[in-house]
C-alpha positions in Angstrom: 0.0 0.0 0.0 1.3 3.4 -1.2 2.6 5.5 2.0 -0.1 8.1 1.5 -2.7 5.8 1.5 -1.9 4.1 4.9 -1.9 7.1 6.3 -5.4 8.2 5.3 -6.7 4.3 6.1 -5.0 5.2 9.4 -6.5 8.5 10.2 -9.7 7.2 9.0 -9.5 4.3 11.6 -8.7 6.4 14.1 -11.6 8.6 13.6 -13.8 5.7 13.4 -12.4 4.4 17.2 -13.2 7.5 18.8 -17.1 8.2 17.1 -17.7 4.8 18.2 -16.4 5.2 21.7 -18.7 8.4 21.8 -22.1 6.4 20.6 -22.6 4.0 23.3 -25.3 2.2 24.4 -28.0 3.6 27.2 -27.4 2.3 30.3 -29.9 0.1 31.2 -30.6 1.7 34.8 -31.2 4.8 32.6 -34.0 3.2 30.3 -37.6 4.0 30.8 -39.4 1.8 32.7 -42.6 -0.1 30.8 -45.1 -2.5 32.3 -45.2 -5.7 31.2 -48.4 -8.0 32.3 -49.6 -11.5 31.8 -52.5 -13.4 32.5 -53.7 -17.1 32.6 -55.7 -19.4 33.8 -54.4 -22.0 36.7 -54.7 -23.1 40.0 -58.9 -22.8 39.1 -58.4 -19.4 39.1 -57.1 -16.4 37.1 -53.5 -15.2 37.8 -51.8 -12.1 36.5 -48.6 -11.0 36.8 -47.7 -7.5 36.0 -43.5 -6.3 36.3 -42.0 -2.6 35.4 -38.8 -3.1 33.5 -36.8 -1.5 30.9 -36.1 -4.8 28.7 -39.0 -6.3 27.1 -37.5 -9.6 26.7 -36.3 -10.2 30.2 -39.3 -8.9 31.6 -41.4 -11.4 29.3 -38.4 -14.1 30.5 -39.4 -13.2 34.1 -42.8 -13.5 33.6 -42.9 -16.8 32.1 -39.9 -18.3 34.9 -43.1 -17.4 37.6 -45.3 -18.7 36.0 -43.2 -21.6 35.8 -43.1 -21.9 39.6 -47.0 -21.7 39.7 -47.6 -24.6 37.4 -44.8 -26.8 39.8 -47.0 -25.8 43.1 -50.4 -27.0 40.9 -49.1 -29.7 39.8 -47.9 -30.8 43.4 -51.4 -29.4 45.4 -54.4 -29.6 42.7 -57.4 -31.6 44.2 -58.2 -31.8 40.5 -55.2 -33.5 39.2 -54.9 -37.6 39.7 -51.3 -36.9 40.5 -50.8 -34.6 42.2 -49.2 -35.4 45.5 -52.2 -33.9 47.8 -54.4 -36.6 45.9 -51.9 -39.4 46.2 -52.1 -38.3 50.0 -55.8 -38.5 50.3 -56.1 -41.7 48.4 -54.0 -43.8 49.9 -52.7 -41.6 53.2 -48.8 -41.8 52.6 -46.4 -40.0 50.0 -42.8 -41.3 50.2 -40.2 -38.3 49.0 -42.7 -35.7 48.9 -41.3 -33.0 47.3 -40.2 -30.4 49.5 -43.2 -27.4 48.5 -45.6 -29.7 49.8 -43.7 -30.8 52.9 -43.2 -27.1 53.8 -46.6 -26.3 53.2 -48.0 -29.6 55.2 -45.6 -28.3 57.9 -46.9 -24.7 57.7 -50.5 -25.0 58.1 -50.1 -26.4 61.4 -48.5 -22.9 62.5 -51.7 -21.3 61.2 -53.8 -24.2 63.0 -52.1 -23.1 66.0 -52.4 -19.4 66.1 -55.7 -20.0 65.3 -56.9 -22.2 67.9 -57.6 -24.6 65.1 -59.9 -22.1 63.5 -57.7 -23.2 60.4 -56.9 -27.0 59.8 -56.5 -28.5 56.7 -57.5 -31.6 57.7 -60.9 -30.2 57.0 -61.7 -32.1 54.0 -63.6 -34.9 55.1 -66.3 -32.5 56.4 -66.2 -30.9 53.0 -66.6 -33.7 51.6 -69.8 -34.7 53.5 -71.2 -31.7 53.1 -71.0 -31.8 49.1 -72.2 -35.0 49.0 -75.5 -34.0 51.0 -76.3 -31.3 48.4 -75.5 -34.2 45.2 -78.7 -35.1 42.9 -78.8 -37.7 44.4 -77.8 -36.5 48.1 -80.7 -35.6 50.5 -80.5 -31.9 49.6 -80.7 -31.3 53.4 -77.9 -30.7 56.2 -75.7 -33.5 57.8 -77.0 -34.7 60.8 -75.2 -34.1 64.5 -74.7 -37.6 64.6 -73.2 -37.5 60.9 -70.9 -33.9 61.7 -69.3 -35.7 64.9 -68.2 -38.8 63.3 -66.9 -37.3 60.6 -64.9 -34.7 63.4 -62.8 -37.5 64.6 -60.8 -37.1 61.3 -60.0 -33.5 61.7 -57.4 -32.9 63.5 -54.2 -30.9 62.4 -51.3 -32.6 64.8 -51.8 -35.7 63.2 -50.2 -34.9 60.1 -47.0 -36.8 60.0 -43.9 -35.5 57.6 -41.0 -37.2 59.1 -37.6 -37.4 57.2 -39.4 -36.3 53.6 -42.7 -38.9 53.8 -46.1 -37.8 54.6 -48.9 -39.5 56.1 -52.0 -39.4 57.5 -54.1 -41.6 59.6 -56.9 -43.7 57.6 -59.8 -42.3 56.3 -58.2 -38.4 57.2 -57.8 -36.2 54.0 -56.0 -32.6 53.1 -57.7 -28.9 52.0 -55.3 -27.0 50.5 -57.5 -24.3 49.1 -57.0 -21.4 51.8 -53.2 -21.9 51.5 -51.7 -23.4 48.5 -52.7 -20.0 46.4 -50.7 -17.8 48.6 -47.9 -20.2 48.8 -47.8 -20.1 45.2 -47.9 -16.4 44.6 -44.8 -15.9 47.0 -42.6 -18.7 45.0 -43.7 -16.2 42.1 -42.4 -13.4 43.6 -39.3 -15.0 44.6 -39.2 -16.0 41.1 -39.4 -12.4 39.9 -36.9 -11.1 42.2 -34.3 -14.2 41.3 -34.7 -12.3 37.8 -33.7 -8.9 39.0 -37.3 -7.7 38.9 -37.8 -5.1 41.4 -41.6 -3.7 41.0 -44.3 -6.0 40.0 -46.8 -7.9 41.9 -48.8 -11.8 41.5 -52.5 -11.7 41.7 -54.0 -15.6 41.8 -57.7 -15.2 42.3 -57.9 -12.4 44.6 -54.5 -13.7 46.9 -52.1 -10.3 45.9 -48.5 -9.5 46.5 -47.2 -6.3 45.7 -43.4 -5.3 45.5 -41.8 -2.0 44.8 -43.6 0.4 43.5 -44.8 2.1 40.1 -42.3 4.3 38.0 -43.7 7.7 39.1 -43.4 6.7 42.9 -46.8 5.2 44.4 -48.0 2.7 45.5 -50.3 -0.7 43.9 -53.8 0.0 44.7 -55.8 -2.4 45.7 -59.4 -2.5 46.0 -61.9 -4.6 48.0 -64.7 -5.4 46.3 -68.1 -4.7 47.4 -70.2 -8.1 48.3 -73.1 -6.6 47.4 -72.2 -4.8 44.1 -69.3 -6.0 42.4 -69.1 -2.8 40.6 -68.2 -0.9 43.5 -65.7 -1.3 46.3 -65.6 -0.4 49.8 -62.1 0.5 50.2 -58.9 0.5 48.4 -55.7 -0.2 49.9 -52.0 1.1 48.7 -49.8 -2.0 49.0 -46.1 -1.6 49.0 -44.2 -4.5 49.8 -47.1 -6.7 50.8 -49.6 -9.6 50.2 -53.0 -9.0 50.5 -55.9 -11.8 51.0 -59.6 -11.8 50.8 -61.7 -15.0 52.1 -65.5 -14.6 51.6 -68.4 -16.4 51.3 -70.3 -14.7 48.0 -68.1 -16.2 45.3 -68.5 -19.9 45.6 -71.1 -22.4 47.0 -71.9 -26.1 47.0 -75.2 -25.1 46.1 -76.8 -22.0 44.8 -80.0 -22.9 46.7 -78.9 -24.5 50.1 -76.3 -21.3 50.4 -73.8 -23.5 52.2 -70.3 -21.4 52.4 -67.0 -23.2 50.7 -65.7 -22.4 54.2 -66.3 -25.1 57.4 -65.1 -24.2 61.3 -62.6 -27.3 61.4 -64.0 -27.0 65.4 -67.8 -27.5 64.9 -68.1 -29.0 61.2 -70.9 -25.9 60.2 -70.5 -23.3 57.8 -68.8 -20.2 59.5 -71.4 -17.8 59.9 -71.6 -14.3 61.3 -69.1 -12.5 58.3 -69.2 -12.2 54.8 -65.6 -11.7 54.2 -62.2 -11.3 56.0 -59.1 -9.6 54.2 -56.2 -9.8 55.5 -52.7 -7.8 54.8 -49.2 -9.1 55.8 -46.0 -9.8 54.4 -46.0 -12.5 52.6 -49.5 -14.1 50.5 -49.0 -17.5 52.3 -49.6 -15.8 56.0 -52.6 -13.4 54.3 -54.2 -16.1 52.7 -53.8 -18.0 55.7 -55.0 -15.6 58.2 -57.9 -14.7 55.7 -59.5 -18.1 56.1 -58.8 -18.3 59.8 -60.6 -15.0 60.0 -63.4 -15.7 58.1 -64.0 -18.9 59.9 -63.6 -17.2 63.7 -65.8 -14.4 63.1 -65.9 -10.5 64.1 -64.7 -10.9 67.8 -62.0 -14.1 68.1 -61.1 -13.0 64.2 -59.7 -9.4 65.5 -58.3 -10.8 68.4 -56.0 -13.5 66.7 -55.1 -10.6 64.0 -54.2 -8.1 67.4 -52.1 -10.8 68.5 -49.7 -11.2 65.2 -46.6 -8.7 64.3 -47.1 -7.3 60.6 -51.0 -8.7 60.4 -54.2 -6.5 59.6 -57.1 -7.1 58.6 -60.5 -5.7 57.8 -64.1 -7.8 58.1 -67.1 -6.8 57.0 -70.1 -8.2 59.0 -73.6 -9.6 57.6 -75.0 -6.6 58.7 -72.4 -4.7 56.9 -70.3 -3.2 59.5 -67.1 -2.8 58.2 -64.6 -3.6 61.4 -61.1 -2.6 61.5 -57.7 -4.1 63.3 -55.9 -1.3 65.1 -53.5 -0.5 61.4 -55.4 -1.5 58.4 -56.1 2.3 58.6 -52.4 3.4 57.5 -52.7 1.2 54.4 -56.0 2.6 53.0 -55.7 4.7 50.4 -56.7 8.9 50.6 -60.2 9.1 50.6 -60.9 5.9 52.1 -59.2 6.4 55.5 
């Protein structure tokens, strides 16, 4: 090459080295944040999750990884798949090398049982069970009997749930619930999920069980609001979540029966339908304690509900009676949103 033009090719390169050390890419902490949201159907219910991030493909990445984790925690507790391990545990009373979610959730309901008074117990299900069956085509369409309630109550009892060294078992004819905890349990391993991915704002809605972390882009708070029983359209507060699960149980969304009006939800104590409230929300840190707590509430009523709630660090809730009081824990107030409070 002639000296004159290595020189140029030379000046030329070096011109191109410094315009391309100039144009460099924006950094990704300075990119706009978008939202990015996702919902499906599982677990019986609908879940969404929503996440503020500045790279679409990561964000849709996370997404999909948490919903990942949901699918594991169905396929593990689902009454209505044949194998899951909850069934394989009601049909034939032992799992060998349960998986370590349903160990930990096994284990975990017996705290709530506990704090409760046995107010929760997920040993429920054989009252459930009887209580379906009486409302069948071909059931009586009326009530168990007392006789009927307190046989079936020898099989409810929480401490009997054995989960020694990775195997679960239960005593014959005993059988699991997992409805008023599995959801929650679920929407943290989502979370987790999400914040494994470097996700910092987003929350996991399954069916009403919320959590909410971070916060939006301009600097508030998720808002939350509880639906009114009576009008669907409306809701009777609204709640500003930052950093925390929030859990409604009630007894207008689902019966056995239309016409008998039996509540989903049993007292694990008496074998009846809890009475007295129409729903019980619950906030605290993390969706398994609120959806917990919710069910606990909900089945204790207005006075022992409030007092077990008084009794917990980080727990509020708010219950709204059948004769539509709304009733308050000492600091569900602070997380209501202006106007509401």
């Amino acid at each position: 090459m002639d000296s004159k033009y290595k020189i140029l090719f030379s000046f030329l390169l070096i011109i191109s080295i410094l315009v391309s050390g100039c144009v460099q890419p924006e950094p990704e902490e300075d990119r706009e944040l978008q939202e990015f949201q996702e919902t499906r159907s599982t677990m019986d219910t609908t879940v969404t999750i929503a996440v503020y991030a500045s790279n679409e493909s990561e964000a849709l990445k996370a997404i999909d990884d948490a919903f990942s984790e949901i699918y594991k925690i169905d396929a593990l507790m689902s009454p209505s798949k044949e194998d899951s391990q909850l069934n394989i545990l009601n049909t034939k009373g032992e799992v060998e090398n349960a998986d370590p979610s349903f160990v930990h959730v096994l284990e975990q309901s017996k705290y709530y049982s506990e704090k409760s008074g046995g107010a929760f117990d997920i040993t429920i299900q054989p009252v459930l069970d009887l209580w379906k069956s009486k409302f069948l085509p071909e059931g009586s369409q009326k009530p168990p009997t007392a006789d009927e309630l307190n046989e079936t109550l020898k099989l409810v009892n929480y401490s009997e749930i054995s989960t020694e060294d990775g195997d679960v078992s239960l005593k014959p004819g005993m059988k699991v619930a997992l409805g008023g905890i599995a959801k929650g349990y679920a929407v943290d391993k989502a979370i987790e999920s999400l914040q494994e991915n470097g996700i910092e704002n987003a929350f996991v809605n399954a069916g009403g069980d919320g959590r909410y972390i971070g916060q939006k882009p301009d600097g508030t708070s998720w808002m939350v609001g509880l639906q009114n029983p009576d009008r669907s359209e409306q809701y009777v507060t609204s709640i500003e979540a930052h950093d925390v699960a929030v859990a409604t149980s009630g007894n207008y969304e689902r019966y056995f029966n239309e016409s008998a009006r039996v509540s989903h939800i049993s007292d694990p104590r008496t074998g009846y339908p809890s009475e007295g409230i129409i729903s019980g929300t619950v906030i605290a840190r993390n969706a398994i304690d609120a959806d917990a707590f919710a069910t606990a509430v909900f089945v204790m009523g207005e006075e022992e509900g409030l007092e077990m709630i008084e009794n917990l660090e980080g727990v509020e809730c708010l219950i709204i009676t059948e004769d539509h009081r709304l009733v308050y824990s000492s600091g569900f107030r602070e997380y209501e949103a202006e106007g509401y409070s």
